[in-house]
PDB file with SEQRES, HELIX, SHEET and CRYST1 records, atoms N, CA, C and O in Angstrom:
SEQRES   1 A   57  UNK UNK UNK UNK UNK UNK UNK UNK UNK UNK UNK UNK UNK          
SEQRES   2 A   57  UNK UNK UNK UNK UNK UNK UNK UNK UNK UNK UNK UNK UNK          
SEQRES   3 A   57  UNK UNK UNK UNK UNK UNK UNK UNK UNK UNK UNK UNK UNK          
SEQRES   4 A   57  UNK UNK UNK UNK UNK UNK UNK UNK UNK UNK UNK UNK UNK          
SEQRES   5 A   57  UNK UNK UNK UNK UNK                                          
HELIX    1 AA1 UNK A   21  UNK A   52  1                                  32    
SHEET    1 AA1 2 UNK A   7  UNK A   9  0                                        
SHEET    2 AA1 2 UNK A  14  UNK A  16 -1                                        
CRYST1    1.000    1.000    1.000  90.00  90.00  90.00 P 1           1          
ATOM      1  N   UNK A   1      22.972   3.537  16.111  1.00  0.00           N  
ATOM      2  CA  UNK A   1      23.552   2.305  15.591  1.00  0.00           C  
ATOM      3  C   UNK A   1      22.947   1.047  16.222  1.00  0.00           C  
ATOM      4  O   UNK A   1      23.707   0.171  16.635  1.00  0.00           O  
ATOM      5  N   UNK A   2      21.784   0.931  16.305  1.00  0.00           N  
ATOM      6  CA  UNK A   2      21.159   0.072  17.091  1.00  0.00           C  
ATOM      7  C   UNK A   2      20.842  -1.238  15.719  1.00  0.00           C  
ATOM      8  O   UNK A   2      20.593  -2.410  15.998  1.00  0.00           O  
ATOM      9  N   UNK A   3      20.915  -0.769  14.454  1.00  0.00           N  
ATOM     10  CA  UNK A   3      20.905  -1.249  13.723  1.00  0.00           C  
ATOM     11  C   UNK A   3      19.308  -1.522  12.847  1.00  0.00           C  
ATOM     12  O   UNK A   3      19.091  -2.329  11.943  1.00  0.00           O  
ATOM     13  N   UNK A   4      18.063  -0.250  13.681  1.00  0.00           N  
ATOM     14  CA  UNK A   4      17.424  -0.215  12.688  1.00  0.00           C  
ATOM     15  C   UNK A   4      17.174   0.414  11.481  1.00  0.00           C  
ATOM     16  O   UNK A   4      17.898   1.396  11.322  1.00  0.00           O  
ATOM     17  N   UNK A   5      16.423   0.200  10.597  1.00  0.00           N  
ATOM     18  CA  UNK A   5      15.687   1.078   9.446  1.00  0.00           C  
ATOM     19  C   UNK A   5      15.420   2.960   9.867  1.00  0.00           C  
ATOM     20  O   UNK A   5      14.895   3.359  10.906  1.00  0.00           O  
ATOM     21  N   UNK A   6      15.776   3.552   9.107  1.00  0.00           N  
ATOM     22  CA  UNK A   6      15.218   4.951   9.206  1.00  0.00           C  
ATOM     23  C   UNK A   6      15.119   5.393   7.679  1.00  0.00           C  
ATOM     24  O   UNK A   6      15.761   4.880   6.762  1.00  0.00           O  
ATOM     25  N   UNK A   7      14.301   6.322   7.579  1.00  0.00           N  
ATOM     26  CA  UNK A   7      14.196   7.300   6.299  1.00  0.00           C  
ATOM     27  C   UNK A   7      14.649   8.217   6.617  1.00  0.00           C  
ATOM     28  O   UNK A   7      14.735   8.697   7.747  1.00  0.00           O  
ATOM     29  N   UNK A   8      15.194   8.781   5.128  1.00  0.00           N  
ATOM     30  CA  UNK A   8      15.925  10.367   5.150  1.00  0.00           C  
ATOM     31  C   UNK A   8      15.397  10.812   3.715  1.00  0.00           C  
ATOM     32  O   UNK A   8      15.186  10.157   2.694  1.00  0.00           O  
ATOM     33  N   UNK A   9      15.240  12.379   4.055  1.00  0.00           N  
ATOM     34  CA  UNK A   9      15.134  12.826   3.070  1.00  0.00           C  
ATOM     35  C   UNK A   9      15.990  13.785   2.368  1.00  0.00           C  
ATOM     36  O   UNK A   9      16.191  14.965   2.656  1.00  0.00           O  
ATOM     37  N   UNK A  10      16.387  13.203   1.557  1.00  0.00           N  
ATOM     38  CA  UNK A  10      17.333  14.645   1.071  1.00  0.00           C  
ATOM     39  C   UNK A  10      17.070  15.938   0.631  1.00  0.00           C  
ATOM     40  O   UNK A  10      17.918  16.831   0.640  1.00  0.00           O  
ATOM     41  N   UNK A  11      15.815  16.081   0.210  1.00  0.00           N  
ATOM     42  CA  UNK A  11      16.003  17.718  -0.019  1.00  0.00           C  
ATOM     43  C   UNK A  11      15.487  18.527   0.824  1.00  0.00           C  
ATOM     44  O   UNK A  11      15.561  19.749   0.696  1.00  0.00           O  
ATOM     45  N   UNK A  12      14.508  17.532   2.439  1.00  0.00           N  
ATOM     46  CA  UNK A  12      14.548  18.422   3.507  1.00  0.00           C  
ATOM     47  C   UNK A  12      16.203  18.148   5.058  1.00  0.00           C  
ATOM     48  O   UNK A  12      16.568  18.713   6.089  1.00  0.00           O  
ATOM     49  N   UNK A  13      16.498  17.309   4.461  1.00  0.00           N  
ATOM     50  CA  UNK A  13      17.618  16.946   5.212  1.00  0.00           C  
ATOM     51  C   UNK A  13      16.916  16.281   6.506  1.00  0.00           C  
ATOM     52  O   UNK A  13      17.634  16.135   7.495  1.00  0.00           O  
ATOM     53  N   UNK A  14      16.192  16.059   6.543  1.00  0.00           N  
ATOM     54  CA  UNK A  14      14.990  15.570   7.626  1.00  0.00           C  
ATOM     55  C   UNK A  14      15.342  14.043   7.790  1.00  0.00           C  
ATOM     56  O   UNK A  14      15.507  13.678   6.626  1.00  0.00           O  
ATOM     57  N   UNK A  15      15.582  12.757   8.759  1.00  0.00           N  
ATOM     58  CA  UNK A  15      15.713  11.846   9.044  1.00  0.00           C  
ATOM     59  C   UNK A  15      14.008  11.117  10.050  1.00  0.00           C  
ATOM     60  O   UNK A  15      13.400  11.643  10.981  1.00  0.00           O  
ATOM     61  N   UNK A  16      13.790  10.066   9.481  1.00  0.00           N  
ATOM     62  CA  UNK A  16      12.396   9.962  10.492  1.00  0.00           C  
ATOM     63  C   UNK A  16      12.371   8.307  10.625  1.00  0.00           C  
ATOM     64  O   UNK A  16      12.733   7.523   9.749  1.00  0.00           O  
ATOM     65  N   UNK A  17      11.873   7.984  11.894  1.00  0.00           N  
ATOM     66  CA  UNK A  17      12.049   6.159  11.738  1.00  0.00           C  
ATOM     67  C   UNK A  17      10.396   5.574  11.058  1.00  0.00           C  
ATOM     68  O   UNK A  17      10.030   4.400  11.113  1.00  0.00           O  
ATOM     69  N   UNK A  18       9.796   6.422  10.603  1.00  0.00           N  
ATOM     70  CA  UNK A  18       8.345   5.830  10.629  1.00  0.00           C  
ATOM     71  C   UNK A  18       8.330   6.154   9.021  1.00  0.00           C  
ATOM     72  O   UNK A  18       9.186   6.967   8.673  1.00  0.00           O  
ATOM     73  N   UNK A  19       7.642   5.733   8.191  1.00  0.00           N  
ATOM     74  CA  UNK A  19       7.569   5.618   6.534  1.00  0.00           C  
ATOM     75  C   UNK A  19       6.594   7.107   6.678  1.00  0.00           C  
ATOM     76  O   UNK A  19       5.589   7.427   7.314  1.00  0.00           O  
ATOM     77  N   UNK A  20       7.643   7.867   5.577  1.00  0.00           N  
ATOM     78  CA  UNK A  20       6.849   8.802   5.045  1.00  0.00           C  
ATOM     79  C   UNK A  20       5.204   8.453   4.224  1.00  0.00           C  
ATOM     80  O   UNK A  20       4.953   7.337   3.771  1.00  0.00           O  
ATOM     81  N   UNK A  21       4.473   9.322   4.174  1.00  0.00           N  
ATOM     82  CA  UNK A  21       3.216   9.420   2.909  1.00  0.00           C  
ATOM     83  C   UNK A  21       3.117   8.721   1.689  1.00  0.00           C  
ATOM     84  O   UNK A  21       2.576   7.708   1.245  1.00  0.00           O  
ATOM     85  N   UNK A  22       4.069   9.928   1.200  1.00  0.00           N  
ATOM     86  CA  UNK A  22       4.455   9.699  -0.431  1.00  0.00           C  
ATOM     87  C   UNK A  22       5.363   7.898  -0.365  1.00  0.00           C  
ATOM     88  O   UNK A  22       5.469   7.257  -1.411  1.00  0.00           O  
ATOM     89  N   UNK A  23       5.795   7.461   0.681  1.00  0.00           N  
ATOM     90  CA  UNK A  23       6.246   6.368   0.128  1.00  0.00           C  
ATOM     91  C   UNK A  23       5.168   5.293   0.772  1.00  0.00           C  
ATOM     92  O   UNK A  23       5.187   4.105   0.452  1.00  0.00           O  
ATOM     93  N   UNK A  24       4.244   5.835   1.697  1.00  0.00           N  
ATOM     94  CA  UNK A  24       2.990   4.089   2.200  1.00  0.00           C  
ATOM     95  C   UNK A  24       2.297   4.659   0.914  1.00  0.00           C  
ATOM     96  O   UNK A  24       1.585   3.758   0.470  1.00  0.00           O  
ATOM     97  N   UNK A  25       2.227   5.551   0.294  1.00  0.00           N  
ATOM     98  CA  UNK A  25       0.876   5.612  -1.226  1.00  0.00           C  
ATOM     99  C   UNK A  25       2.010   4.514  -2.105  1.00  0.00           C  
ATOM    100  O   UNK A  25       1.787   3.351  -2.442  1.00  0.00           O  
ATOM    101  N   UNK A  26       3.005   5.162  -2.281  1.00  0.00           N  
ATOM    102  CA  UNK A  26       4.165   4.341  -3.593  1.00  0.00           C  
ATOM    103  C   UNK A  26       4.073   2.590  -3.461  1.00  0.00           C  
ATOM    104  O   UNK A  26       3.876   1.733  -4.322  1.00  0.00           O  
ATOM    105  N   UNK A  27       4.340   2.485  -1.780  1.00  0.00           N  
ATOM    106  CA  UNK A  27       3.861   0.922  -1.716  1.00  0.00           C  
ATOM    107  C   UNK A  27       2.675   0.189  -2.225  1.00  0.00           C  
ATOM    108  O   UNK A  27       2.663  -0.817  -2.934  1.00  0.00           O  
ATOM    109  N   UNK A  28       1.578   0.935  -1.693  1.00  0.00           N  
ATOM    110  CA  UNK A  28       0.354   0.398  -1.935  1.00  0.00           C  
ATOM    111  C   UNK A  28       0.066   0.454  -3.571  1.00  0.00           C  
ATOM    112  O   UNK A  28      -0.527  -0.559  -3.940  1.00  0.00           O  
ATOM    113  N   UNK A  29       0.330   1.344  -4.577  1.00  0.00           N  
ATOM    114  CA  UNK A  29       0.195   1.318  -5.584  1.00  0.00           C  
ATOM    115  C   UNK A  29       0.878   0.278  -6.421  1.00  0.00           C  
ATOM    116  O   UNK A  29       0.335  -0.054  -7.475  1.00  0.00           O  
ATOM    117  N   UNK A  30       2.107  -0.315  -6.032  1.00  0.00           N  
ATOM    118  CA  UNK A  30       3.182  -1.187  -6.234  1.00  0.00           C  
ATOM    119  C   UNK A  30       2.118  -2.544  -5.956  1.00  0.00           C  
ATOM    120  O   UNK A  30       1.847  -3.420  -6.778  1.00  0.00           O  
ATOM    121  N   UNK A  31       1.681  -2.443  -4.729  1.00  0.00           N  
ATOM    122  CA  UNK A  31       1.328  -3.358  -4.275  1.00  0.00           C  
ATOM    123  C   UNK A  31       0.134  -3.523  -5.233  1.00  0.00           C  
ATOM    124  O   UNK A  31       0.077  -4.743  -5.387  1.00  0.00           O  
ATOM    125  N   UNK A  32      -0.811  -2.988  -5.933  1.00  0.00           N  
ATOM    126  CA  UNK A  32      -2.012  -2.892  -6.650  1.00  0.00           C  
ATOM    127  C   UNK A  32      -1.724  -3.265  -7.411  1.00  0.00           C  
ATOM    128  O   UNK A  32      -2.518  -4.096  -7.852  1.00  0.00           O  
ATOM    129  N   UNK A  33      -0.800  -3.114  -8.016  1.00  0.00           N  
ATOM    130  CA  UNK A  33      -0.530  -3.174  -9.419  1.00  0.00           C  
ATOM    131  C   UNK A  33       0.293  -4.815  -9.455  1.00  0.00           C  
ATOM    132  O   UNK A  33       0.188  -5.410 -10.527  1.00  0.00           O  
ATOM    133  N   UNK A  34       0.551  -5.045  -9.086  1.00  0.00           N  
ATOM    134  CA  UNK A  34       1.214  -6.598  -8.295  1.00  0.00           C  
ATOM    135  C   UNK A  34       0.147  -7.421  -8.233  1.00  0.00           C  
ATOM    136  O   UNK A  34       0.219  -8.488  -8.842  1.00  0.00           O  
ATOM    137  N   UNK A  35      -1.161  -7.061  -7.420  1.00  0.00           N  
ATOM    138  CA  UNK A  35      -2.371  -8.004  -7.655  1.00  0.00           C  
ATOM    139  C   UNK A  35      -3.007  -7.779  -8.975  1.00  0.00           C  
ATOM    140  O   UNK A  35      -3.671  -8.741  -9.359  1.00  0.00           O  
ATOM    141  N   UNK A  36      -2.968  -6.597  -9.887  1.00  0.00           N  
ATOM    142  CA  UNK A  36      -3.610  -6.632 -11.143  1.00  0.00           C  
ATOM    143  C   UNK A  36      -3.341  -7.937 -11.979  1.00  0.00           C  
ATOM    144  O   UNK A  36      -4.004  -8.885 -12.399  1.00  0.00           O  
ATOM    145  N   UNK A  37      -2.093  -7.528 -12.008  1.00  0.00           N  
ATOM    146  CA  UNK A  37      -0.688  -8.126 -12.539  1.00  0.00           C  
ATOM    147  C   UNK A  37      -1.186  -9.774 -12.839  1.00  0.00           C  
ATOM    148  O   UNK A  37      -1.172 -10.406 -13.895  1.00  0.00           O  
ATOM    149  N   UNK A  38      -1.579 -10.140 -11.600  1.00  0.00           N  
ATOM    150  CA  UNK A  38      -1.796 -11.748 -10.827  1.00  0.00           C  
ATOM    151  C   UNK A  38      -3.267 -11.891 -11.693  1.00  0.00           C  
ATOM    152  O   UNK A  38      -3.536 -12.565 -12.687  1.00  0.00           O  
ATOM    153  N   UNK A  39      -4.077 -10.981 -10.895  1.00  0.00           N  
ATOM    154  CA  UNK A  39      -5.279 -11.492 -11.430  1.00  0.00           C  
ATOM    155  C   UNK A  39      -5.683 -11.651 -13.700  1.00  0.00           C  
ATOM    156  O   UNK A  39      -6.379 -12.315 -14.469  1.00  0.00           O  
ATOM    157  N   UNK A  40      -4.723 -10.598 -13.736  1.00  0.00           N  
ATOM    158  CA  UNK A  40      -4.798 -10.708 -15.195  1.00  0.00           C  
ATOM    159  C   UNK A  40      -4.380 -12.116 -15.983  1.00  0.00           C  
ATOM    160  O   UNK A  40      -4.836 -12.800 -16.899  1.00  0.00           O  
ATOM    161  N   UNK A  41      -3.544 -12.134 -15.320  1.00  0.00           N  
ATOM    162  CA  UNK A  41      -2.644 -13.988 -15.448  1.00  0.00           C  
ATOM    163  C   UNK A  41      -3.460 -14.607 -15.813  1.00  0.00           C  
ATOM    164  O   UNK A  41      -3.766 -14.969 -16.949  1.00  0.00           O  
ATOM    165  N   UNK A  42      -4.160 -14.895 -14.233  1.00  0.00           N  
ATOM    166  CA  UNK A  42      -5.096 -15.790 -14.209  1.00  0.00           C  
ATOM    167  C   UNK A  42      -6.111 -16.060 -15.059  1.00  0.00           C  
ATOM    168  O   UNK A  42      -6.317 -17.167 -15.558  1.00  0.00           O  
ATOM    169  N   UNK A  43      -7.004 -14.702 -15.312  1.00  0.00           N  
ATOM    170  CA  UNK A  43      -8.039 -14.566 -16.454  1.00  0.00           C  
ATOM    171  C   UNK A  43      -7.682 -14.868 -17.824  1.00  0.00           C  
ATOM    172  O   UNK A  43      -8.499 -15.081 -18.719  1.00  0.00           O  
ATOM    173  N   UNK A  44      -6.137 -14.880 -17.972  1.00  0.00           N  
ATOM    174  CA  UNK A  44      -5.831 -14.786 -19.456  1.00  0.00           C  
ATOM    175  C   UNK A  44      -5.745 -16.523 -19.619  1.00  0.00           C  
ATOM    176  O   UNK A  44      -6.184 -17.047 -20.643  1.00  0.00           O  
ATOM    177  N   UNK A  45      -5.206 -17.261 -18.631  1.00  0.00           N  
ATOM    178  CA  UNK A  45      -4.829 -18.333 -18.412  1.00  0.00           C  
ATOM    179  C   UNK A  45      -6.098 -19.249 -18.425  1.00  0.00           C  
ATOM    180  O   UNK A  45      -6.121 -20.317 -19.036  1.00  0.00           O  
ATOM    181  N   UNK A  46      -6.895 -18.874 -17.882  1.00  0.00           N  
ATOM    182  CA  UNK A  46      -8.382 -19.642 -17.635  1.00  0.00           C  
ATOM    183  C   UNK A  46      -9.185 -19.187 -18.840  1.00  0.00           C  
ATOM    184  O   UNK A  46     -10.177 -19.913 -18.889  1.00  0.00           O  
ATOM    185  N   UNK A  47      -9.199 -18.244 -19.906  1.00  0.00           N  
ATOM    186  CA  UNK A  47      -9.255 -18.215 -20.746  1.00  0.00           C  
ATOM    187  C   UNK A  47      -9.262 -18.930 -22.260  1.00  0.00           C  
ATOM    188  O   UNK A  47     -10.049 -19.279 -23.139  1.00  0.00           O  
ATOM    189  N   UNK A  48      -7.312 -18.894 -21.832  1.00  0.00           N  
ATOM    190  CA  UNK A  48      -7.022 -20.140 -23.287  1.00  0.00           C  
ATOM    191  C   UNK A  48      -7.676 -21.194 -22.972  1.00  0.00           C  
ATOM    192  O   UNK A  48      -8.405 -21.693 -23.829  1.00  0.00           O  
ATOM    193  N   UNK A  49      -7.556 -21.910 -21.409  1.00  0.00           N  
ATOM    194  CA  UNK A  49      -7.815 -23.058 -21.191  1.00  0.00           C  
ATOM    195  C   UNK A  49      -9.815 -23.564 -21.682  1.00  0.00           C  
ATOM    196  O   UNK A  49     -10.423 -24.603 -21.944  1.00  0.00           O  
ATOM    197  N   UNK A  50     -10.039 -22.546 -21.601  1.00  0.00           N  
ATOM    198  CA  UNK A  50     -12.126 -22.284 -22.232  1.00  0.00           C  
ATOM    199  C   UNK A  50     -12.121 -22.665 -23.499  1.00  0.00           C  
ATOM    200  O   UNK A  50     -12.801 -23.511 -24.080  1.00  0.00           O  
ATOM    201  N   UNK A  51     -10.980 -21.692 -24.003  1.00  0.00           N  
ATOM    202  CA  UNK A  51     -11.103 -21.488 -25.651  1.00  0.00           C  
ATOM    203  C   UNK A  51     -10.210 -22.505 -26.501  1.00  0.00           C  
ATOM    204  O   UNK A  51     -10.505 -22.842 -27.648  1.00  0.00           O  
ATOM    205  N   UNK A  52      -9.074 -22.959 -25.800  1.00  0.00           N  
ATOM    206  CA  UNK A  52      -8.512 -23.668 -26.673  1.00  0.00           C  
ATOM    207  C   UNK A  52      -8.255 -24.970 -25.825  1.00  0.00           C  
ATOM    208  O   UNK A  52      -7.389 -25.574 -26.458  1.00  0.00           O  
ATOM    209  N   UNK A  53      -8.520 -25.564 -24.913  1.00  0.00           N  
ATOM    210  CA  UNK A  53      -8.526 -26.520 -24.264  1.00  0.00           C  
ATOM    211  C   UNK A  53      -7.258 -26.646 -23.161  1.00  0.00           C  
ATOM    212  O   UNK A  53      -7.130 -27.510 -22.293  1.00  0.00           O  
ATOM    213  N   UNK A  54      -6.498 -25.692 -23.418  1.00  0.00           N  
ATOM    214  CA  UNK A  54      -5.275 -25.611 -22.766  1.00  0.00           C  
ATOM    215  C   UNK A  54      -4.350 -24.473 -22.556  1.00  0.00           C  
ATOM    216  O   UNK A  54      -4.401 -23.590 -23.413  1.00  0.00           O  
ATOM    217  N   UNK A  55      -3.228 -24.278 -21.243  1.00  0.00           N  
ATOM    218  CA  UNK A  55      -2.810 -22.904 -21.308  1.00  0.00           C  
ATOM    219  C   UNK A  55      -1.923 -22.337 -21.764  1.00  0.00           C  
ATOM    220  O   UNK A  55      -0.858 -22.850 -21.422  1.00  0.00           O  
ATOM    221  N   UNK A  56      -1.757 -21.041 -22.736  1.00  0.00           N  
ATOM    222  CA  UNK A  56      -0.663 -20.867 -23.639  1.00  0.00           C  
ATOM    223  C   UNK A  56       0.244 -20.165 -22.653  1.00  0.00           C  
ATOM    224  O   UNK A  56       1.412 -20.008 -23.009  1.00  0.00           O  
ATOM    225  N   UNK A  57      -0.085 -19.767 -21.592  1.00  0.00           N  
ATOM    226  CA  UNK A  57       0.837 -19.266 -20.400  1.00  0.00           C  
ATOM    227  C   UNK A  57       2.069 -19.998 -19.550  1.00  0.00           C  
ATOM    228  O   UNK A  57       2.644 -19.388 -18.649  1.00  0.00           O  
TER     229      UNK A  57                                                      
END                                                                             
């Protein structure tokens, strides 16, 4: 009760204070997909602004 963060897993019943695997891959993919996300914006945005003088975003 010190009041930090821990992981548990339920179907090994296993408790651990350090981030499992499967969830630093889940972040980072989150996280990828978050900068796609951004950079697509941008391209779509700098785009209209080429083609039509201004941004439809």
């Amino acid at each position: 009760p010190d009041g930090r963060s821990y992981y548990y897993n339920t179907v090994t019943k296993q408790s651990s204070w350090e981030k499992p695997d499967d969830l630093k891959s889940l972040s980072e993919v989150v996280h990828t997909l978050s900068l796609k996300k951004r950079v697509n914006k941008y391209l779509i945005q700098n785009f209209c602004r080429n083609v039509h003088g201004k941004s439809l975003l």
